[in-house]
C-alpha positions as CSV (number, residue, x, y, z in Angstrom):
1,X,0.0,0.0,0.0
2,X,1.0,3.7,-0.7
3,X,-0.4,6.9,-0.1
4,X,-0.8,9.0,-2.8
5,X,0.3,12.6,-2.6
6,X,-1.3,15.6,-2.8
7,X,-0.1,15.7,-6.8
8,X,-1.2,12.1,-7.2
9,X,1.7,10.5,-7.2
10,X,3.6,7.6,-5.1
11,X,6.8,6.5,-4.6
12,X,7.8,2.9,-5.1
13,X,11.6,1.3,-5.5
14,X,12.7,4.9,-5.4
15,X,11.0,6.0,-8.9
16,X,8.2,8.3,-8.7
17,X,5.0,7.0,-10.3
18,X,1.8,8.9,-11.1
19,X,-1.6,7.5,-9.8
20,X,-3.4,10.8,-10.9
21,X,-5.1,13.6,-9.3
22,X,-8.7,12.3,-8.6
23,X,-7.1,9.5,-6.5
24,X,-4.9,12.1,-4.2
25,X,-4.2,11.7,-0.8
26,X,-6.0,7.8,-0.8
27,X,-4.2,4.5,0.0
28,X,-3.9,2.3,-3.5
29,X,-2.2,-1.3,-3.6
30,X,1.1,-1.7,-5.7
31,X,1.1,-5.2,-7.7
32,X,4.5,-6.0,-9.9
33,X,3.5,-8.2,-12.5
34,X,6.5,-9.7,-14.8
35,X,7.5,-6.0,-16.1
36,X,4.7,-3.6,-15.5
37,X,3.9,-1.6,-12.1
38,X,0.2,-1.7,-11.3
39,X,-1.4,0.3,-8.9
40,X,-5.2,-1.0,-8.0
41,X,-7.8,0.9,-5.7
42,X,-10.6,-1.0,-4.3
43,X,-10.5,-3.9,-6.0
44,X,-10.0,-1.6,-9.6
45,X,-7.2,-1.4,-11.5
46,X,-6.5,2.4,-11.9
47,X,-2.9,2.5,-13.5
48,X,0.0,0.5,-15.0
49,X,3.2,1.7,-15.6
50,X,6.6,0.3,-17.2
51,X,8.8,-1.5,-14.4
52,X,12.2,1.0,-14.5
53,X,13.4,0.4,-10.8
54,X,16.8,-1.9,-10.4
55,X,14.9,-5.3,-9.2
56,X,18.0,-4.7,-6.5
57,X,15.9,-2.6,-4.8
58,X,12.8,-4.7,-4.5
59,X,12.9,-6.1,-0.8
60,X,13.5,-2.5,0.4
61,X,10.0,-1.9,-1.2
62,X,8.0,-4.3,-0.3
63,X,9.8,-4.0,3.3
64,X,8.0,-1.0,3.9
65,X,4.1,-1.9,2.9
66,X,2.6,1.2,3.8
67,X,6.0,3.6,2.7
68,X,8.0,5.6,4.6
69,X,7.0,6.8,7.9
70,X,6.3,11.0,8.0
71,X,8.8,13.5,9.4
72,X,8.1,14.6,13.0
73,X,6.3,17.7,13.1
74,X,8.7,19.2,15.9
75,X,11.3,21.7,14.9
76,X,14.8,21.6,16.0
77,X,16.0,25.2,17.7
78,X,20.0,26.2,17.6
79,X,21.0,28.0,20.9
80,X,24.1,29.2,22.2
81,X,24.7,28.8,26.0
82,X,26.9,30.9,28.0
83,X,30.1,28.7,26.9
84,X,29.7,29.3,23.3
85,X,28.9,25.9,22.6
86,X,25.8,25.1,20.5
87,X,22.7,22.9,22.1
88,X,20.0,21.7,20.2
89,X,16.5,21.5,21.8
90,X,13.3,20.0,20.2
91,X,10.4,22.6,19.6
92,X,7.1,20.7,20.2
């Protein structure tokens, strides 16, 4: 499963693969079948693409099912202290 983003696409085997814009910001399935890419949405096929990733990199993509995980909202804040020396502190 991947989420598609808000310019309907996803990201599979590190290539960037278009779903389209009416299916933004939903979960679709990724299939590989011999040497196409096809992405499915409820039961309905709703894309195929060409295969172009190194089949290398396969295990890494179908070791993370539901893709990457999202970057923490928090913000990390540079100060100085009194010694000069630099401290990081996390901005909740």
């Amino acid at each position: 499963m991947r989420m598609v983003d808000s310019t309907g696409c996803i990201y599979f085997a590190g290539h960037e693969l278009r779903a389209g814009k009416a299916f933004k910001r939903l979960q679709v399935e990724v299939r590989l079948v011999k040497d196409t890419v096809e992405l499915w949405l409820d039961g309905q096929l709703i894309r195929t693409h060409k295969a172009r990733h190194d089949p290398s990199k396969l295990y890494g993509a179908f070791a993370t099912p539901t893709g990457r995980p999202r970057k923490a909202k928090g913000r990390v804040i540079l100060t100085c202290s009194l010694t000069g020396r630099k401290e990081s502190k996390e901005d909740v």
